[in-house]
C-alpha positions as MATLAB code, in Angstrom:
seq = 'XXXXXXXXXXXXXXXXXXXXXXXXXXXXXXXXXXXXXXXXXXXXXXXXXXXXXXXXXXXXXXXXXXXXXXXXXXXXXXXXXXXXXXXXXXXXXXXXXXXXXXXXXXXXXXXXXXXXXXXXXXXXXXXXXXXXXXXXXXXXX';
ca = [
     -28.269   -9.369   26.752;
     -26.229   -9.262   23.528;
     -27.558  -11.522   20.835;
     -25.266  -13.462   18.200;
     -24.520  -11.401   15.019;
     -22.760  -11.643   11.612;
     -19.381   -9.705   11.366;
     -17.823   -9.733    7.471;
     -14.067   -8.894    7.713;
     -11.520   -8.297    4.894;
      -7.986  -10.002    5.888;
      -5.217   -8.693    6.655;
      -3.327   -9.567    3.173;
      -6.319   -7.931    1.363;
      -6.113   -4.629    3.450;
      -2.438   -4.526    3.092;
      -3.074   -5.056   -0.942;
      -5.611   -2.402   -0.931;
      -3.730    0.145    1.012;
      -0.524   -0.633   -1.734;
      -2.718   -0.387   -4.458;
      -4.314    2.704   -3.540;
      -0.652    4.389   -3.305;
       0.320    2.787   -6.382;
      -2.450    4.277   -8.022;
      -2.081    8.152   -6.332;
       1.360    7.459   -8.081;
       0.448    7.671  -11.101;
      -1.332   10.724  -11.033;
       0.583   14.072  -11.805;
       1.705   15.904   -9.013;
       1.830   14.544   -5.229;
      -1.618   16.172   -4.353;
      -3.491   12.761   -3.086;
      -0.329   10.854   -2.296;
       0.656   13.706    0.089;
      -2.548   13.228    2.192;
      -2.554    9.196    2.384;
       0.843    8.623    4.146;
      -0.864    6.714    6.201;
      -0.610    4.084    4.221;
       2.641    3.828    4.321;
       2.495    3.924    7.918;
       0.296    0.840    7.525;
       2.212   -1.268    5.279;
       5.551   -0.666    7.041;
       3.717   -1.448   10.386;
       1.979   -4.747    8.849;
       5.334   -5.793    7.353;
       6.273   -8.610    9.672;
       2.868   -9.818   10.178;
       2.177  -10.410    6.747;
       5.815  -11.474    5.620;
       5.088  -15.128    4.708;
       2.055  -13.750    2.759;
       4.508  -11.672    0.662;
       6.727  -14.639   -0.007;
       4.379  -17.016   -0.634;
       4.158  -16.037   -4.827;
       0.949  -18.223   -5.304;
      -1.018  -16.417   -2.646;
       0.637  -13.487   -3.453;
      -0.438  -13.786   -7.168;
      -3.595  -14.814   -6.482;
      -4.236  -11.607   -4.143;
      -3.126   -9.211   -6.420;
      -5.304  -10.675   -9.424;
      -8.589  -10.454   -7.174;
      -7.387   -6.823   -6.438;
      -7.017   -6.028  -10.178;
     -10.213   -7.411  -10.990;
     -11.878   -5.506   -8.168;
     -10.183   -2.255   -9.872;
     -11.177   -2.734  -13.056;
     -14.802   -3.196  -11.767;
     -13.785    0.053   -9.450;
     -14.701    3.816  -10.023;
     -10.724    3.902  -10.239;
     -10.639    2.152  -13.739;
      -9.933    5.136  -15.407;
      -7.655    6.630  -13.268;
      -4.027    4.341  -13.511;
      -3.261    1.219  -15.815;
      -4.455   -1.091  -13.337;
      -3.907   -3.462  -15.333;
       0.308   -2.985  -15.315;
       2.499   -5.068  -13.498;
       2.467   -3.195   -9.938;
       6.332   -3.168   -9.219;
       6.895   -0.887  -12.536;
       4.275    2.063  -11.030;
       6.036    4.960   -9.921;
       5.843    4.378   -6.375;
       9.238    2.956   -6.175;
      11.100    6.564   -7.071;
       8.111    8.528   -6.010;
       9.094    7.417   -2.814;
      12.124    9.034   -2.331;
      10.323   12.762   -3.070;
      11.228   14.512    0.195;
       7.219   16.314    0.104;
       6.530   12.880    0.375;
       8.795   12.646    3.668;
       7.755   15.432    4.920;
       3.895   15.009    4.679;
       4.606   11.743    6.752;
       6.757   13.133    9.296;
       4.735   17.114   10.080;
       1.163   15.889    8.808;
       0.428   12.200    9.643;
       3.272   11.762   12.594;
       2.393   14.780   14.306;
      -1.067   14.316   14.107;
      -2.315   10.709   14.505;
       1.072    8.871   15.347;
       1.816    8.979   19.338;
       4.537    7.275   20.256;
       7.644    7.104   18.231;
       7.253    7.859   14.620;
       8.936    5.114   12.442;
      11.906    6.783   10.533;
      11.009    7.497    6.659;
      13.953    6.032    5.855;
      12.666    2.734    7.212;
       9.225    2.720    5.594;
      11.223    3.181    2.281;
      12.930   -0.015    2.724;
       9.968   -1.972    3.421;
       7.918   -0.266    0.563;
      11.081   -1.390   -2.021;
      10.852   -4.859   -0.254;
       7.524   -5.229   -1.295;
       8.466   -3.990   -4.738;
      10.877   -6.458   -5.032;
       8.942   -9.376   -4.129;
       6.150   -8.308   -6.664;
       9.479   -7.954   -9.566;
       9.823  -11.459   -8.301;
       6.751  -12.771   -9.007;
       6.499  -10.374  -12.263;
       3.198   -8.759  -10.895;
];
């Protein structure tokens, strides 16, 4: 029979955080190279939106998130890579975003590989990615 064992998950705020992090950060680097390979994670975050909606609107949790994130980063092989330590809704994901290489990576590369089913429109996952931004202008993180 199966005995008991210890399982160690991250939640689902976390993930979401480290997924937006790790976009924020390929946004900072020149070129689309990375960025162009990981639009998964937009997938992710658009898909997560509703379920971790309260999350984004709660600013103390939300705050409190992102600082354990930073810290995490600046402890990370990443350090060196972005300015962690800027406030996360000035990166340029925000405009990045609206780089049609960026569109089409999601739509021929991730949608028509991994995705079955219908393919959320880009134009939607935009939205939700400036939502996001907007909430983190809101609580100046």
């Amino acid at each position: 029979g199966l005995t008991s064992f210890k399982l160690n998950v991250l939640s689902i705020n976390r993930t979401m955080m480290e997924k937006l992090v790790s976009l924020i950060r390929m946004s900072y680097e020149p070129g689309l190279g990375e960025l162009l390979t990981k639009t998964r994670h937009f997938y992710d975050l658009y898909l997560t939106y509703d379920l971790v909606e309260k999350f984004y609107n709660d600013a103390e949790k939300l705050v409190n998130m992102v600082e354990l994130v930073k810290a995490a980063e600046k402890n990370s092989r990443f350090k060196d890579a972005y300015p962690y330590d800027e406030k996360w809704f000035k990166a340029p994901l925000v405009n990045i975003i609206n780089d049609k290489k960026i569109e089409k990576a999601y739509e021929e590369n991730f949608g028509a590989e991994f995705v079955y089913g219908e393919l959320p429109k880009f134009e939607l996952i935009k939205e939700k990615i400036k939502s996001i931004a907007g909430v983190l202008a809101a609580a100046d993180l």
